[in-house]
mmCIF file of the N, C-alpha and C atoms, coordinates in Angstrom:
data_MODEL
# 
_entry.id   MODEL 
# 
loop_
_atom_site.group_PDB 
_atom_site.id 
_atom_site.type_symbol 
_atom_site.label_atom_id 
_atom_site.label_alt_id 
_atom_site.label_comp_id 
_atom_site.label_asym_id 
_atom_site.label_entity_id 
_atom_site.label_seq_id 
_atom_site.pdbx_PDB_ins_code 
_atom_site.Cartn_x 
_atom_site.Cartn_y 
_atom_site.Cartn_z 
_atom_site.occupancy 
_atom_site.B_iso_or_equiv 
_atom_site.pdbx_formal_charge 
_atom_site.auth_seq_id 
_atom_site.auth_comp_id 
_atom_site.auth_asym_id 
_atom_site.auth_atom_id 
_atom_site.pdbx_PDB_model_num 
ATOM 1   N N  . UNK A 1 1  ? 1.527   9.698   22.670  1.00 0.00 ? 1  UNK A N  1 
ATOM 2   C CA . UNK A 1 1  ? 0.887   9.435   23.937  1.00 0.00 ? 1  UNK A CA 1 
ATOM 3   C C  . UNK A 1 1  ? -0.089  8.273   23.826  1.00 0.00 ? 1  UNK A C  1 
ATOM 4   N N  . UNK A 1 2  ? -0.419  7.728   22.534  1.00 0.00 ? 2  UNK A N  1 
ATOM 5   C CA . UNK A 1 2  ? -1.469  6.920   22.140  1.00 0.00 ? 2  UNK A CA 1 
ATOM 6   C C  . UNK A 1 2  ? -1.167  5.694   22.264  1.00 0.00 ? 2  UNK A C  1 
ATOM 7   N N  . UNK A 1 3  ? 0.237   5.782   21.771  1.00 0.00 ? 3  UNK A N  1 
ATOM 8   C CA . UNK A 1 3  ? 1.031   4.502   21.511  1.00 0.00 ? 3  UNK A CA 1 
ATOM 9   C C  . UNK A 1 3  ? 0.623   3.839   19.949  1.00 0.00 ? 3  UNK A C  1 
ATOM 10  N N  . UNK A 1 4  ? 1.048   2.562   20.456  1.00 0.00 ? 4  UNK A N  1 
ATOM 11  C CA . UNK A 1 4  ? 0.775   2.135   19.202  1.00 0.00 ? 4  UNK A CA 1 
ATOM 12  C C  . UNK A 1 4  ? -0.679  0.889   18.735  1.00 0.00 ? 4  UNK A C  1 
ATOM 13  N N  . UNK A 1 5  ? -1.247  1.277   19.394  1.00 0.00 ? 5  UNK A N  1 
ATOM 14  C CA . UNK A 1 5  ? -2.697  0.554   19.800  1.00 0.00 ? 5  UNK A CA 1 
ATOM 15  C C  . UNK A 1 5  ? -3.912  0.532   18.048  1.00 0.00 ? 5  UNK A C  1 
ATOM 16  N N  . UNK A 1 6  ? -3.829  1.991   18.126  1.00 0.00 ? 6  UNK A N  1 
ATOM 17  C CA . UNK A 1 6  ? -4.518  2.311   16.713  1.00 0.00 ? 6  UNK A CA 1 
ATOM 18  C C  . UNK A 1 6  ? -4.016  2.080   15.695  1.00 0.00 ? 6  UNK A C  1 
ATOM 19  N N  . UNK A 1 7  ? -2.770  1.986   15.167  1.00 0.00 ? 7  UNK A N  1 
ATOM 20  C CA . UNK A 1 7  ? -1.766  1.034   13.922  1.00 0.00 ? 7  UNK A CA 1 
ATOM 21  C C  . UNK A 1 7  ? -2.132  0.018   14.426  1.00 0.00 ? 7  UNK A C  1 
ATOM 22  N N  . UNK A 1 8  ? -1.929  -1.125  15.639  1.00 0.00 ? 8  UNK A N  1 
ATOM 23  C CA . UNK A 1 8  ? -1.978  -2.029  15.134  1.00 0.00 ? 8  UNK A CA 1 
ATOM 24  C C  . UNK A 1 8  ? -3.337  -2.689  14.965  1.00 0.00 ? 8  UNK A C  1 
ATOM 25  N N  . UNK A 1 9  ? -4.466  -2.200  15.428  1.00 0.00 ? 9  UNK A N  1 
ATOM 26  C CA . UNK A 1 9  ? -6.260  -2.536  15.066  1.00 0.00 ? 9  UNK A CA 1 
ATOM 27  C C  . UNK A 1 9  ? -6.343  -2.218  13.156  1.00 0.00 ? 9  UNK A C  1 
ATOM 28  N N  . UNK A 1 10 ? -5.716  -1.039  13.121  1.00 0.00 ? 10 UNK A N  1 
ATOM 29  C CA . UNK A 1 10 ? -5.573  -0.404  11.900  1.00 0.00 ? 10 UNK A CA 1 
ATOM 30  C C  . UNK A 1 10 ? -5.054  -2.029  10.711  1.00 0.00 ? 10 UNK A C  1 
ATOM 31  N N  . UNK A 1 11 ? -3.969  -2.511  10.987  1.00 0.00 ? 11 UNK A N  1 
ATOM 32  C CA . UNK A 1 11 ? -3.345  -3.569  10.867  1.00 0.00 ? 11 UNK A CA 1 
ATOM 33  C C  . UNK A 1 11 ? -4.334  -5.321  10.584  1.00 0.00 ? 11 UNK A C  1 
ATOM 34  N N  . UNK A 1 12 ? -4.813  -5.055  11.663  1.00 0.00 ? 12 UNK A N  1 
ATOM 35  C CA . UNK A 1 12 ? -5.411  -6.488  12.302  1.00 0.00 ? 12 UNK A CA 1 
ATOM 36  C C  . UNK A 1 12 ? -6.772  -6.045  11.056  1.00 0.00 ? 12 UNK A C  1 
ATOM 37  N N  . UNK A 1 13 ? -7.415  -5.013  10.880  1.00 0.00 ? 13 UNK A N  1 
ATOM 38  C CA . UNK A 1 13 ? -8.001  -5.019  10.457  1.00 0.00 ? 13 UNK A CA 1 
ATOM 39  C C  . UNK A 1 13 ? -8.628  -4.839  8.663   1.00 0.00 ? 13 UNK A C  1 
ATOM 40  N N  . UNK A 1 14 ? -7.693  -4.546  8.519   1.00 0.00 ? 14 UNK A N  1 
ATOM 41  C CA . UNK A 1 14 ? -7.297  -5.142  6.634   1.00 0.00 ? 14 UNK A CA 1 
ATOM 42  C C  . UNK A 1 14 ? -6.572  -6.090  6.658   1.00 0.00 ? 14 UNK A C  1 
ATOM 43  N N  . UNK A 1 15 ? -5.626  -7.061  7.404   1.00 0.00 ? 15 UNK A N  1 
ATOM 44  C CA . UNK A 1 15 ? -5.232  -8.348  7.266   1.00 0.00 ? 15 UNK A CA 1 
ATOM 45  C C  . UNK A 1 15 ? -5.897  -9.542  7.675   1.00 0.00 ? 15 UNK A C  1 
ATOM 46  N N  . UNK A 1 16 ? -6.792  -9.514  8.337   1.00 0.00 ? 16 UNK A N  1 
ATOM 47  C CA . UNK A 1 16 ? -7.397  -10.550 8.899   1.00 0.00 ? 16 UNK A CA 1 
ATOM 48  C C  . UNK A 1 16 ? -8.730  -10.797 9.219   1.00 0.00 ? 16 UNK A C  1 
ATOM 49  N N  . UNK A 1 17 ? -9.471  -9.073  8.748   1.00 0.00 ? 17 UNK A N  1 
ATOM 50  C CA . UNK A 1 17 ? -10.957 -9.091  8.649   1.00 0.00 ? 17 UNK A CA 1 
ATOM 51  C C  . UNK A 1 17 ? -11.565 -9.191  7.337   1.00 0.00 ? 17 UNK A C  1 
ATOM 52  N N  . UNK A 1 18 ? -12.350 -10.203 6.791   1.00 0.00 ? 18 UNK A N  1 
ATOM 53  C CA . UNK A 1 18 ? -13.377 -9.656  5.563   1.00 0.00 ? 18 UNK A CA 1 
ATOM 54  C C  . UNK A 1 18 ? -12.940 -8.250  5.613   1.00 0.00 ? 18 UNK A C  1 
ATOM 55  N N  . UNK A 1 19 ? -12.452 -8.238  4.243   1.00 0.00 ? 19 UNK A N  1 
ATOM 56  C CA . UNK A 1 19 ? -13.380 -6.798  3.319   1.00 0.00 ? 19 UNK A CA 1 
ATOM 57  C C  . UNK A 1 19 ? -14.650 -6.939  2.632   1.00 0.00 ? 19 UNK A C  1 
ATOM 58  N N  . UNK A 1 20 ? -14.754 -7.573  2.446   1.00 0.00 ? 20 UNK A N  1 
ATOM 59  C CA . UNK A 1 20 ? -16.630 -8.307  1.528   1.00 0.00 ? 20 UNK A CA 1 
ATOM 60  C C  . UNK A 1 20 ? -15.612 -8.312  0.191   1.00 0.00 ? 20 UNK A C  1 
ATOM 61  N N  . UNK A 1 21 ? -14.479 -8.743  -0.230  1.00 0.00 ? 21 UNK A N  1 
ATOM 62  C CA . UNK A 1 21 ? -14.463 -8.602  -1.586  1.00 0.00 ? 21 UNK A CA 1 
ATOM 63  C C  . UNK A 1 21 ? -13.107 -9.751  -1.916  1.00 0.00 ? 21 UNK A C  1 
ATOM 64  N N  . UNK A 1 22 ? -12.817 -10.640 -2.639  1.00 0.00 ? 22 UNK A N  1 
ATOM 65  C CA . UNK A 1 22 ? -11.420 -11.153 -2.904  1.00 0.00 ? 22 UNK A CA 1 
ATOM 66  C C  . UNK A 1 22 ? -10.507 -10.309 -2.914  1.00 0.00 ? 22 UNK A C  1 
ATOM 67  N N  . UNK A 1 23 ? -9.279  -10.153 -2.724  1.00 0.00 ? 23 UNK A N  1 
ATOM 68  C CA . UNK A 1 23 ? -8.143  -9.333  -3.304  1.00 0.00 ? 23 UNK A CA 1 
ATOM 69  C C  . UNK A 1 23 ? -7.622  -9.671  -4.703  1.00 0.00 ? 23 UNK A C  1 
ATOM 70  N N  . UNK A 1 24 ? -7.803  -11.163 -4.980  1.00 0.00 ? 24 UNK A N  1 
ATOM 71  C CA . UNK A 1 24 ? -7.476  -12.135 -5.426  1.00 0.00 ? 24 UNK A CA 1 
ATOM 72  C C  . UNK A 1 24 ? -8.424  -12.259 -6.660  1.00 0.00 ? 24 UNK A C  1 
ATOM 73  N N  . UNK A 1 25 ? -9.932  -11.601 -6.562  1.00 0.00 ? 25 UNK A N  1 
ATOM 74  C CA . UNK A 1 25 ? -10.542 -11.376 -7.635  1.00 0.00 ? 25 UNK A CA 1 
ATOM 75  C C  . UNK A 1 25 ? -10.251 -9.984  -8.744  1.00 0.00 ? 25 UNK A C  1 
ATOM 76  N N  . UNK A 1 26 ? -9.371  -9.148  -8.055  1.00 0.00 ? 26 UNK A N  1 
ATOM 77  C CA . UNK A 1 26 ? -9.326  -7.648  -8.741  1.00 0.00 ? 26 UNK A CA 1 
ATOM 78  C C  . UNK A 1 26 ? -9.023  -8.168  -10.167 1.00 0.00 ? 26 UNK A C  1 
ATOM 79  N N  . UNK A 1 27 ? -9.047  -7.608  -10.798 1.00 0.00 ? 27 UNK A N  1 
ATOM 80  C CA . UNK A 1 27 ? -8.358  -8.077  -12.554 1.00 0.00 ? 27 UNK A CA 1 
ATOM 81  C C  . UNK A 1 27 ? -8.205  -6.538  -13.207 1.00 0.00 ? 27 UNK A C  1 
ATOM 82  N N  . UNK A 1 28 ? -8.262  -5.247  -12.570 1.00 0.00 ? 28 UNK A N  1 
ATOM 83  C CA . UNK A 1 28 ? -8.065  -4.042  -13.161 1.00 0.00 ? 28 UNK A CA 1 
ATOM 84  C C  . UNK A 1 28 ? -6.028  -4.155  -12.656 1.00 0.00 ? 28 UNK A C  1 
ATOM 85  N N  . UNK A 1 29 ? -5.938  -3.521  -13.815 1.00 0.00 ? 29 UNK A N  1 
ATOM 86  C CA . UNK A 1 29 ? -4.017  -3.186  -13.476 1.00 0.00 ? 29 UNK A CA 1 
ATOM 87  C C  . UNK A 1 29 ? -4.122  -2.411  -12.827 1.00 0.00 ? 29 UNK A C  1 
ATOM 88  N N  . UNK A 1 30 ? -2.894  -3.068  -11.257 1.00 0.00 ? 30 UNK A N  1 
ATOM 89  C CA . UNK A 1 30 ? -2.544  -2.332  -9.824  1.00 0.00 ? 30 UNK A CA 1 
ATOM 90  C C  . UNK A 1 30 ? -1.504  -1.911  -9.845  1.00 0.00 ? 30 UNK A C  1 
ATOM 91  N N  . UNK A 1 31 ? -0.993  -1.128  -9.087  1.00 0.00 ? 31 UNK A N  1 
ATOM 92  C CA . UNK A 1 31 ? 0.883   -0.425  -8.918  1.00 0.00 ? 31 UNK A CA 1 
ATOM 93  C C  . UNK A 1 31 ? 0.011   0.533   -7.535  1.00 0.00 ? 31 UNK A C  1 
ATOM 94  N N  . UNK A 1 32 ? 1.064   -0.698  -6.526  1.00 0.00 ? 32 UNK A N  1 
ATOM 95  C CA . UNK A 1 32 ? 1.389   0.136   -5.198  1.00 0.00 ? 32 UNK A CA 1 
ATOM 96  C C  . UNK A 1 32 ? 2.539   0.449   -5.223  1.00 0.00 ? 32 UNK A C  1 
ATOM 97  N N  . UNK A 1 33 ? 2.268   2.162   -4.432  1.00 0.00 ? 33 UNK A N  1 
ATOM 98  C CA . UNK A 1 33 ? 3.490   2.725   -4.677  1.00 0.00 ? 33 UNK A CA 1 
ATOM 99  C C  . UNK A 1 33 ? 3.787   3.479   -3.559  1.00 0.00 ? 33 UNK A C  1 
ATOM 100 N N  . UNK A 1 34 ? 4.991   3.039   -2.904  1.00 0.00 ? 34 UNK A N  1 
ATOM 101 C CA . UNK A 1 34 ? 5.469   3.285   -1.400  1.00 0.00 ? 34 UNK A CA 1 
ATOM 102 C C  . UNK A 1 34 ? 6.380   4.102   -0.898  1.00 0.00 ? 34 UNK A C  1 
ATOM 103 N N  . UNK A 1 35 ? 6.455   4.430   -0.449  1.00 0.00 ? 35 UNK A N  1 
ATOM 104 C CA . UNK A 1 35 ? 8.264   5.307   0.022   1.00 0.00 ? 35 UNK A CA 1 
ATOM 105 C C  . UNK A 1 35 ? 9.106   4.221   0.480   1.00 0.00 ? 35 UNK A C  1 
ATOM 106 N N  . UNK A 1 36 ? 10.259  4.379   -0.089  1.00 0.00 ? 36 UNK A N  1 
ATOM 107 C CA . UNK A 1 36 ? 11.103  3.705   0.759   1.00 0.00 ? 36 UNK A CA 1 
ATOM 108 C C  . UNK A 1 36 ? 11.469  3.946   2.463   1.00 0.00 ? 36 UNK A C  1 
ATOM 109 N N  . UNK A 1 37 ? 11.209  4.917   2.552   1.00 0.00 ? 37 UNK A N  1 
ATOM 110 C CA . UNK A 1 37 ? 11.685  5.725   4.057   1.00 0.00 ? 37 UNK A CA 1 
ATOM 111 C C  . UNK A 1 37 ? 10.293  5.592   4.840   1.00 0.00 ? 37 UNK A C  1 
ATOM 112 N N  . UNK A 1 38 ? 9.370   5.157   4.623   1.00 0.00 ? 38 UNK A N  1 
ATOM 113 C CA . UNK A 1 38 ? 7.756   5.202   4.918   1.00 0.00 ? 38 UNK A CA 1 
ATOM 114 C C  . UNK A 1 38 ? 7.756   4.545   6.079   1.00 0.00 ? 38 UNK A C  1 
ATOM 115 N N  . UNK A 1 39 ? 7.918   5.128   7.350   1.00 0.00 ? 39 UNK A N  1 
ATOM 116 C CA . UNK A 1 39 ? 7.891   4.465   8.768   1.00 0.00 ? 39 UNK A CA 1 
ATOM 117 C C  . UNK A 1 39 ? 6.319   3.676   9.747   1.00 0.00 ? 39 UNK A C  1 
ATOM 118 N N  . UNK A 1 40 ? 5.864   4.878   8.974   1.00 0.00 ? 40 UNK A N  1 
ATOM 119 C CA . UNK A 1 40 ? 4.311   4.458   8.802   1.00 0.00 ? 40 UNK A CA 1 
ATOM 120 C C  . UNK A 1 40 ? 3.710   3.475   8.363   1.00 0.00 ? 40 UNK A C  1 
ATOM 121 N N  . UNK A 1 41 ? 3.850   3.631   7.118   1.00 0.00 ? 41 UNK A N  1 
ATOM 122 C CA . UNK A 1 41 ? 3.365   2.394   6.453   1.00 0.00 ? 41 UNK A CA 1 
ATOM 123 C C  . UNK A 1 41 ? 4.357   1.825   5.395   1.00 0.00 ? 41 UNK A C  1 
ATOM 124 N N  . UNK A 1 42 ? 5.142   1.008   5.591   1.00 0.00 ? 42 UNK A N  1 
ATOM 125 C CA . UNK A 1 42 ? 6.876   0.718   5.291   1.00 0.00 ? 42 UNK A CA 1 
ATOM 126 C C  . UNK A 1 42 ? 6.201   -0.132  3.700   1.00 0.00 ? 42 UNK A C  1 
ATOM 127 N N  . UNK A 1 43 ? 7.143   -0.292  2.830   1.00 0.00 ? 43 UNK A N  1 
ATOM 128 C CA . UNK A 1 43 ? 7.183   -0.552  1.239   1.00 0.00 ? 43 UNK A CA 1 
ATOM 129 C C  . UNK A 1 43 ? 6.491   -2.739  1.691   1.00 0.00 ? 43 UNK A C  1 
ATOM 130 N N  . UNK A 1 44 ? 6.792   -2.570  3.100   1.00 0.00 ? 44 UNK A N  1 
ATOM 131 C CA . UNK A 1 44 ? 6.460   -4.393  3.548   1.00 0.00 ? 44 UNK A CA 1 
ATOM 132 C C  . UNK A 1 44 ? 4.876   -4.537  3.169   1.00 0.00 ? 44 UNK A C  1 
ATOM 133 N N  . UNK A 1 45 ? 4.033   -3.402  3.421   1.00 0.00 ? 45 UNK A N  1 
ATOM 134 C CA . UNK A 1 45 ? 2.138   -3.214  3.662   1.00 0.00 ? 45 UNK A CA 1 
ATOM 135 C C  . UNK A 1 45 ? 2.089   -3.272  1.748   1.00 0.00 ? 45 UNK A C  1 
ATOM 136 N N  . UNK A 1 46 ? 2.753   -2.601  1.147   1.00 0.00 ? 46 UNK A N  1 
ATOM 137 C CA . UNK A 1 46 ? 2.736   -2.795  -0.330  1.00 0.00 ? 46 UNK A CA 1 
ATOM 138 C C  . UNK A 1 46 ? 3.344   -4.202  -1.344  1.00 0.00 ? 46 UNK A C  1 
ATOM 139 N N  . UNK A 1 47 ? 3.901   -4.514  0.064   1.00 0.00 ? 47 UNK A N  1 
ATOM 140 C CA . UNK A 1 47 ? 4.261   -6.011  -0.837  1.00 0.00 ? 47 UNK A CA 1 
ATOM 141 C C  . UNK A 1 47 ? 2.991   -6.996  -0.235  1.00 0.00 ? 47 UNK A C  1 
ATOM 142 N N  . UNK A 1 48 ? 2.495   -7.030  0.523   1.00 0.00 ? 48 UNK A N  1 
ATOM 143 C CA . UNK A 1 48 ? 1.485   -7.972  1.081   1.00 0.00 ? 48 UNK A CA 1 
ATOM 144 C C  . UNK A 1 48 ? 0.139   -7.714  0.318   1.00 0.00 ? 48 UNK A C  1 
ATOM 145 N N  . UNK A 1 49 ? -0.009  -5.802  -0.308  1.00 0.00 ? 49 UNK A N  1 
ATOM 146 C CA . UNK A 1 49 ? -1.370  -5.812  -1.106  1.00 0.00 ? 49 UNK A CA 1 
ATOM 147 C C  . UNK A 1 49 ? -0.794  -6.568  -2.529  1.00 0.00 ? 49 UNK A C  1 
ATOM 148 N N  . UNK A 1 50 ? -0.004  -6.077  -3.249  1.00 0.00 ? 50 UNK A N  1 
ATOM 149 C CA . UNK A 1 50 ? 0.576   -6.449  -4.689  1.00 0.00 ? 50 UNK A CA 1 
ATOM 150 C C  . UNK A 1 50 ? 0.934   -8.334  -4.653  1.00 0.00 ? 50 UNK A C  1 
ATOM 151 N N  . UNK A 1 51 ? 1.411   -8.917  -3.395  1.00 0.00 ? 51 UNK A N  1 
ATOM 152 C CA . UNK A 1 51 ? 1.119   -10.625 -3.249  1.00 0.00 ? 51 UNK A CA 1 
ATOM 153 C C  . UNK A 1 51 ? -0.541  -11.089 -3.110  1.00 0.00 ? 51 UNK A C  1 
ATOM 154 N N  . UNK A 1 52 ? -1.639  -10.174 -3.267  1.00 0.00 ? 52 UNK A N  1 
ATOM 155 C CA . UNK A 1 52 ? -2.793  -10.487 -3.033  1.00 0.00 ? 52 UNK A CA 1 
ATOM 156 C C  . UNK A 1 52 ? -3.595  -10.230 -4.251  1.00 0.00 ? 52 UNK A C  1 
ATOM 157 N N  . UNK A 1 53 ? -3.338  -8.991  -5.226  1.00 0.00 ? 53 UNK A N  1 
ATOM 158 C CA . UNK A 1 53 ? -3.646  -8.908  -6.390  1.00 0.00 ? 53 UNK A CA 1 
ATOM 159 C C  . UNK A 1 53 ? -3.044  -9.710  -7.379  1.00 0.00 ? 53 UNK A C  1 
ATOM 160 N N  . UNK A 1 54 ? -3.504  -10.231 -8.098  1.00 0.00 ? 54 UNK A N  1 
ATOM 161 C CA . UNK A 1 54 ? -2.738  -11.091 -9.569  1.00 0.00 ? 54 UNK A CA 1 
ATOM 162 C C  . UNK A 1 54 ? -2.399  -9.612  -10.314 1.00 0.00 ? 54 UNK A C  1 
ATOM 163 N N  . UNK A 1 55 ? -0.977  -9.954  -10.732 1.00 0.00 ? 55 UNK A N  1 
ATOM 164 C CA . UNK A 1 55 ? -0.334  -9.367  -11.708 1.00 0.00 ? 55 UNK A CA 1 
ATOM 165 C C  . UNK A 1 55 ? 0.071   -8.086  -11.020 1.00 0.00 ? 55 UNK A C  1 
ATOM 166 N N  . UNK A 1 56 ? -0.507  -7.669  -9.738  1.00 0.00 ? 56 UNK A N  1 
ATOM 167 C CA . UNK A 1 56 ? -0.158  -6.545  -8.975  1.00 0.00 ? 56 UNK A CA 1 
ATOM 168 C C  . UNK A 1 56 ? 1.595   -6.128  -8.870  1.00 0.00 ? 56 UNK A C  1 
ATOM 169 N N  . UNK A 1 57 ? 1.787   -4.858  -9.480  1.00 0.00 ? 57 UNK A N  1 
ATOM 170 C CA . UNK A 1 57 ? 3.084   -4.358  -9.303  1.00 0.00 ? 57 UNK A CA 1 
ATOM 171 C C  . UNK A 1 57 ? 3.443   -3.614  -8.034  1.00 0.00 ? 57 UNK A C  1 
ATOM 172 N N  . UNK A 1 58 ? 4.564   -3.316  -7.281  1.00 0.00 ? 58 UNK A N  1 
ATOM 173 C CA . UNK A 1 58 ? 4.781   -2.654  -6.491  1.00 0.00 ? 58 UNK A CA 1 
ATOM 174 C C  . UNK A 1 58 ? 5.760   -1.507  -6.815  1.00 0.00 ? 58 UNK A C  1 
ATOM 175 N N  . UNK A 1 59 ? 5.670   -0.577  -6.847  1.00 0.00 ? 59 UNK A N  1 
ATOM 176 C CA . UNK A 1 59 ? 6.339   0.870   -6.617  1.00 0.00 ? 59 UNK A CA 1 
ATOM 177 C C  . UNK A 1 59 ? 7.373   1.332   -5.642  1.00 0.00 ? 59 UNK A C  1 
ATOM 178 N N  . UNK A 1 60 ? 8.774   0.883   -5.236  1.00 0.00 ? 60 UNK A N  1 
ATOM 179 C CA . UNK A 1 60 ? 9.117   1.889   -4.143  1.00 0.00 ? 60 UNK A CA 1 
ATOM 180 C C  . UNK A 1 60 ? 10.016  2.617   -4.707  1.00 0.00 ? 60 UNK A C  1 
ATOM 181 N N  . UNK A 1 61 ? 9.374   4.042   -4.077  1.00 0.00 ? 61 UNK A N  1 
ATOM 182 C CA . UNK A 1 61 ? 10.791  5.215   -4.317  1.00 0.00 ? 61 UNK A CA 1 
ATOM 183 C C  . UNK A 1 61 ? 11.666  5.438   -3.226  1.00 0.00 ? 61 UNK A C  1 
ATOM 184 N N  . UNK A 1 62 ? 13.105  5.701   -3.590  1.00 0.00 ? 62 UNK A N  1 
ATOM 185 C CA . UNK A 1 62 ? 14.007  5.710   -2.678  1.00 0.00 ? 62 UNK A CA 1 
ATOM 186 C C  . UNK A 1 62 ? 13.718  7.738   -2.551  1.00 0.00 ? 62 UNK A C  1 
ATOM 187 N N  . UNK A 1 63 ? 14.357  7.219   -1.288  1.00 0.00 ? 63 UNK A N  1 
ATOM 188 C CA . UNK A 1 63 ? 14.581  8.860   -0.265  1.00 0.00 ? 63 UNK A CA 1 
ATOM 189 C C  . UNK A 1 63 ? 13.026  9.363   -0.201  1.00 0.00 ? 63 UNK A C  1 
ATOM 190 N N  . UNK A 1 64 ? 11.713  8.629   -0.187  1.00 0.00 ? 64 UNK A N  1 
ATOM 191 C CA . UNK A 1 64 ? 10.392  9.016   0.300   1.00 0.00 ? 64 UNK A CA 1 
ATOM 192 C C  . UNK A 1 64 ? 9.654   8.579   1.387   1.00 0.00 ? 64 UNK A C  1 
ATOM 193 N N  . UNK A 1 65 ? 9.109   8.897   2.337   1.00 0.00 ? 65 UNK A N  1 
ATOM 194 C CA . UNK A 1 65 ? 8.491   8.836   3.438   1.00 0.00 ? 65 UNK A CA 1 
ATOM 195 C C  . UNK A 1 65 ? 7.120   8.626   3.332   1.00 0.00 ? 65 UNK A C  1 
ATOM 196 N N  . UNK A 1 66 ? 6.240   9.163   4.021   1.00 0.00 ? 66 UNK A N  1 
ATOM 197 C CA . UNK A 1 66 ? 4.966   8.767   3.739   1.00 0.00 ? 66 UNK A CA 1 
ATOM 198 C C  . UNK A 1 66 ? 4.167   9.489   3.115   1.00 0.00 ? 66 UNK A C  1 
ATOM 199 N N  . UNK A 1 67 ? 3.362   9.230   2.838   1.00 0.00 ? 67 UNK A N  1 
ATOM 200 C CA . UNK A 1 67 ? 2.203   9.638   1.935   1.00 0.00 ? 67 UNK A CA 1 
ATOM 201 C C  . UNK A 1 67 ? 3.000   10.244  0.010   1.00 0.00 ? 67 UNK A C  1 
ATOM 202 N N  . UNK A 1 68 ? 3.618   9.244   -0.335  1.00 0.00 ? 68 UNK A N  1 
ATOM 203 C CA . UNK A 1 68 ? 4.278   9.497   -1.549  1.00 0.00 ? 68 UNK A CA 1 
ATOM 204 C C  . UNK A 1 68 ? 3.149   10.132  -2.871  1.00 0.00 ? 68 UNK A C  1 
ATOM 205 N N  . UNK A 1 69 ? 2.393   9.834   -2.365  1.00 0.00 ? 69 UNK A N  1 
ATOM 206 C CA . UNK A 1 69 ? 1.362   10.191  -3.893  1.00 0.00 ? 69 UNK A CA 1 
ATOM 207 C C  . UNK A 1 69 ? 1.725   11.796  -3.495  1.00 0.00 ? 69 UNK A C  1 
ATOM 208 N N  . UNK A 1 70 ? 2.118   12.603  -2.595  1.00 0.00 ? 70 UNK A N  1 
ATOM 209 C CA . UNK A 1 70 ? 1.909   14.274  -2.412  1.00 0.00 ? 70 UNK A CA 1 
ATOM 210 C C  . UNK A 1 70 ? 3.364   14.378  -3.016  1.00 0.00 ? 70 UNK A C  1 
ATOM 211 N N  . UNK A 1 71 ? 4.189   13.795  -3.805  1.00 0.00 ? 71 UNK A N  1 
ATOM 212 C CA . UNK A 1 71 ? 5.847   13.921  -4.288  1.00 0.00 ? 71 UNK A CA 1 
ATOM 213 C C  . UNK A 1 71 ? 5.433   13.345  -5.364  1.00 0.00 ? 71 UNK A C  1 
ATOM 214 N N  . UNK A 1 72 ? 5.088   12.163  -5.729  1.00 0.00 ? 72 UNK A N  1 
ATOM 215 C CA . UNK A 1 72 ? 5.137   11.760  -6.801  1.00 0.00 ? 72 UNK A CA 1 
ATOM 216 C C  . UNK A 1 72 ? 3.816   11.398  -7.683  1.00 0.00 ? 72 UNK A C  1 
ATOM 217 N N  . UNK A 1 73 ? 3.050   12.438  -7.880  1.00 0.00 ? 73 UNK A N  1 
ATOM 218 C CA . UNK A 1 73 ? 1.530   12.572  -8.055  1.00 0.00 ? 73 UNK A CA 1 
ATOM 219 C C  . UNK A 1 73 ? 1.584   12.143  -9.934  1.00 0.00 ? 73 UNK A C  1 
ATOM 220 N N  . UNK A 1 74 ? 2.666   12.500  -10.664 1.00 0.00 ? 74 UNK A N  1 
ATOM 221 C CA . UNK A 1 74 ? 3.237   12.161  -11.885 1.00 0.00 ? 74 UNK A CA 1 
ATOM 222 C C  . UNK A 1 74 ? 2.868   10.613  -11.711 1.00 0.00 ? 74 UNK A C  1 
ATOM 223 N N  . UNK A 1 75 ? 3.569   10.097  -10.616 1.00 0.00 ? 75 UNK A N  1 
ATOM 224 C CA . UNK A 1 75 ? 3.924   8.877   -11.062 1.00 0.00 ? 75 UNK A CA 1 
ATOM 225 C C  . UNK A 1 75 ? 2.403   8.018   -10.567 1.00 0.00 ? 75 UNK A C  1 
ATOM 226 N N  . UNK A 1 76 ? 1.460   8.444   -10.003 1.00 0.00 ? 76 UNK A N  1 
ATOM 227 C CA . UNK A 1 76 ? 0.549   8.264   -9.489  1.00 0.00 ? 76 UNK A CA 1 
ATOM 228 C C  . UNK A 1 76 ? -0.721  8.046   -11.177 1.00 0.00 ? 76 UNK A C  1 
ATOM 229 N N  . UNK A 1 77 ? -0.521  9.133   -11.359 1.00 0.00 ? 77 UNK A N  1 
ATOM 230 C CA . UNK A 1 77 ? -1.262  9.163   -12.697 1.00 0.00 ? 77 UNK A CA 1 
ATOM 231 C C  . UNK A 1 77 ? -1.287  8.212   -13.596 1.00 0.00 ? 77 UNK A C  1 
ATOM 232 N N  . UNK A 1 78 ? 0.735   8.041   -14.049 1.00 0.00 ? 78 UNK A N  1 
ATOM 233 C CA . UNK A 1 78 ? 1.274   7.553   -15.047 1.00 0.00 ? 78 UNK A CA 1 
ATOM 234 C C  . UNK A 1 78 ? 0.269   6.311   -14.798 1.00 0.00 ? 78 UNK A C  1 
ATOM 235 N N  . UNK A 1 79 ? 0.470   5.251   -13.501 1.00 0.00 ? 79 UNK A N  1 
ATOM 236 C CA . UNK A 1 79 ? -0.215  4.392   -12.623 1.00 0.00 ? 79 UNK A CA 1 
ATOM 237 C C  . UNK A 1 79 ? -1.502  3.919   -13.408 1.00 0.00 ? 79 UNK A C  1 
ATOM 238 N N  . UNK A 1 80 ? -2.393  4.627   -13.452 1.00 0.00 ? 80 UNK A N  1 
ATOM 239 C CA . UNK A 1 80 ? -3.694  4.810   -13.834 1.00 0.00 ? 80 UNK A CA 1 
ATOM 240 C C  . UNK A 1 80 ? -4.179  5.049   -15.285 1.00 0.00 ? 80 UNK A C  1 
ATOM 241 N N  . UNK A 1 81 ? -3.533  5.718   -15.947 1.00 0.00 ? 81 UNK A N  1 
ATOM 242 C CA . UNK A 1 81 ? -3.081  6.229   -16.677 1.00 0.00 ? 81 UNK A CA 1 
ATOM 243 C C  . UNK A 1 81 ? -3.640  4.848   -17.953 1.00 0.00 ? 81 UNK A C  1 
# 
């Protein structure tokens, strides 16, 4: 009933507002990790953070939807790890 008003502020607003910080300065090892099936927030929002981090990896699992860290919490760790 909302539409799609709040995704796209949601949107506008980590792509095009200051965060106060480089993306481009991080230097800790990254791995975004996406669903492939993620309608929400599609494996595209994880290639645009991982093109902004140096050395940033991207993660997609096939046959996952959103919020993948609640399926693949293993692989979340390994990540960090």
């Amino acid at each position: 009933a909302q539409g799609s008003v709040g995704m796209a502020a949601d949107i506008v607003s980590y792509t095009m507002a200051p965060w106060g910080f480089d993306l481009a300065a991080v230097g800790a090892p990254t791995t975004a990790l996406y669903g492939a099936d993620d309608e929400s927030v599609p494996p595209a929002h994880g290639r645009w953070y991982a093109g902004q981090v140096p050395g940033a990896e991207l993660g997609v699992v096939p046959g996952i939807g959103h919020l993948v860290a609640l399926t693949r919490w293993a692989d979340v760790l390994a990540a960090v790890a």
